[in-house]
C-alpha positions in Angstrom: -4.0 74.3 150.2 -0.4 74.2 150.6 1.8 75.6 147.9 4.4 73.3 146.9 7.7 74.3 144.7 8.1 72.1 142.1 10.9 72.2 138.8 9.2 74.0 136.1 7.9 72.2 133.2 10.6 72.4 130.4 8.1 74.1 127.9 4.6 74.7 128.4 3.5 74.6 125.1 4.2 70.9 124.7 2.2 70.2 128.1 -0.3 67.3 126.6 1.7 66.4 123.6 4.5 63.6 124.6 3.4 60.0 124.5 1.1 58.4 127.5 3.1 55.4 127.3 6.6 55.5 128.2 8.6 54.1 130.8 7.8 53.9 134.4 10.8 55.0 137.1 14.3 54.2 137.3 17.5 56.0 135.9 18.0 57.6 138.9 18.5 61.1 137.2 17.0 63.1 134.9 17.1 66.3 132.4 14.4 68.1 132.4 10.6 67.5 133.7 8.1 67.6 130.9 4.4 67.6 133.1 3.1 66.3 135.9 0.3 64.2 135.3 -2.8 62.6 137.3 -4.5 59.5 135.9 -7.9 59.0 136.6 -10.4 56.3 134.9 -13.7 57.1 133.0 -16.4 55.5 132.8 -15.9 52.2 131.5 -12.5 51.9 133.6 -10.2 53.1 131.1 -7.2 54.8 132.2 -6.7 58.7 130.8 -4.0 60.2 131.8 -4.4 64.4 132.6 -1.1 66.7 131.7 -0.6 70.0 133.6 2.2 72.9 134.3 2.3 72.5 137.6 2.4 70.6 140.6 -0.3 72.6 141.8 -2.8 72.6 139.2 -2.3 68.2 139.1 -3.1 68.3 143.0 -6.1 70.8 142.3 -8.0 68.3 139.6 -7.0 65.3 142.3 -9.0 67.2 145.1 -12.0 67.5 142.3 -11.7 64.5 140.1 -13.5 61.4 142.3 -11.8 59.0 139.8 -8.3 60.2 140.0 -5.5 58.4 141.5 -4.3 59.8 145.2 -1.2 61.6 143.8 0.5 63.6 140.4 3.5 61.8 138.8 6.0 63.5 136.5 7.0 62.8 133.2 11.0 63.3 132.9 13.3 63.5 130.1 16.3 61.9 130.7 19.0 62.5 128.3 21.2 59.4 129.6 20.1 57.5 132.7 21.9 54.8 135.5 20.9 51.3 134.7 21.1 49.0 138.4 22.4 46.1 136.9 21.4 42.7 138.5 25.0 42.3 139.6 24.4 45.0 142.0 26.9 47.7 140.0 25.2 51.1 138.1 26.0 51.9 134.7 25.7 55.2 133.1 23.4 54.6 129.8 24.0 56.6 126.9 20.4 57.3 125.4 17.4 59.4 125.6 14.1 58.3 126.9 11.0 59.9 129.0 10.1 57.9 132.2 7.4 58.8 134.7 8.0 59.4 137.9 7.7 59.6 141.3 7.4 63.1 142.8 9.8 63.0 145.8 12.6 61.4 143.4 12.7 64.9 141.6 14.7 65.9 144.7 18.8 65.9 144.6 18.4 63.8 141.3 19.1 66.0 138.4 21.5 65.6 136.2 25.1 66.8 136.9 28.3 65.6 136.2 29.3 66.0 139.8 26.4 63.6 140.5 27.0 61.0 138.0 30.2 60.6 139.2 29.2 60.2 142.9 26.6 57.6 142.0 29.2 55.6 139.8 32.0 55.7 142.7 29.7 53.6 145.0 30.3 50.7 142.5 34.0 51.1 143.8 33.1 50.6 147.0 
């Protein structure tokens, strides 16, 4: 299997603890990435959602784990977020939240001044 690099998990002792419900995508940045999690269903169909440290170990259980969706999300912390409003314009939001997400959207999207900025200038344009 493939190595991939991932960001590190912010801290590994809290791997399992943060709430399975939360948000799902958007904000277009983020802080800091919790876990990455794989959800699967048991027997009777329920959902469970499986926390790890890495990547890795997520895509490890997928390869084993018959009942597990086809790919990890992550769970990010984003300390403020970019709201696409339905006017078309972004606006920075001031307030915390965890969201899961995609794994390619890690890339290029965490959180910088220089990268708010650049992402609030396209409303100018």
């Amino acid at each position: 299997m493939k190595i991939l690099r991932y960001p590190k998990v912010y801290d590994q002792k809290k791997v399992g603890s943060y709430p399975t419900l939360v948000y799902s995508g958007g904000g277009l940045i983020y802080d800091e990435v919790l876990e990455y999690r794989v959800w699967s269903k048991d027997e009777d169909g329920q959902s469970i959602c499986h926390s790890f440290v890495t990547y890795n170990d997520a895509k490890r259980f997928i390869k084993k784990t018959r009942t597990a969706e086809r790919e990890p999300v992550v769970l990010v912390w984003q300390k403020q977020y970019i709201e696409d409003t339905p006017n078309g314009k972004y606006k920075l939001i001031d307030k915390e939240r965890f969201t899961e997400w995609r794994i390619e959207w890690l890339k290029g999207s965490k959180r910088t001044p220089r990268l708010i900025n650049a992402i609030l200038r396209k409303n100018d344009q």
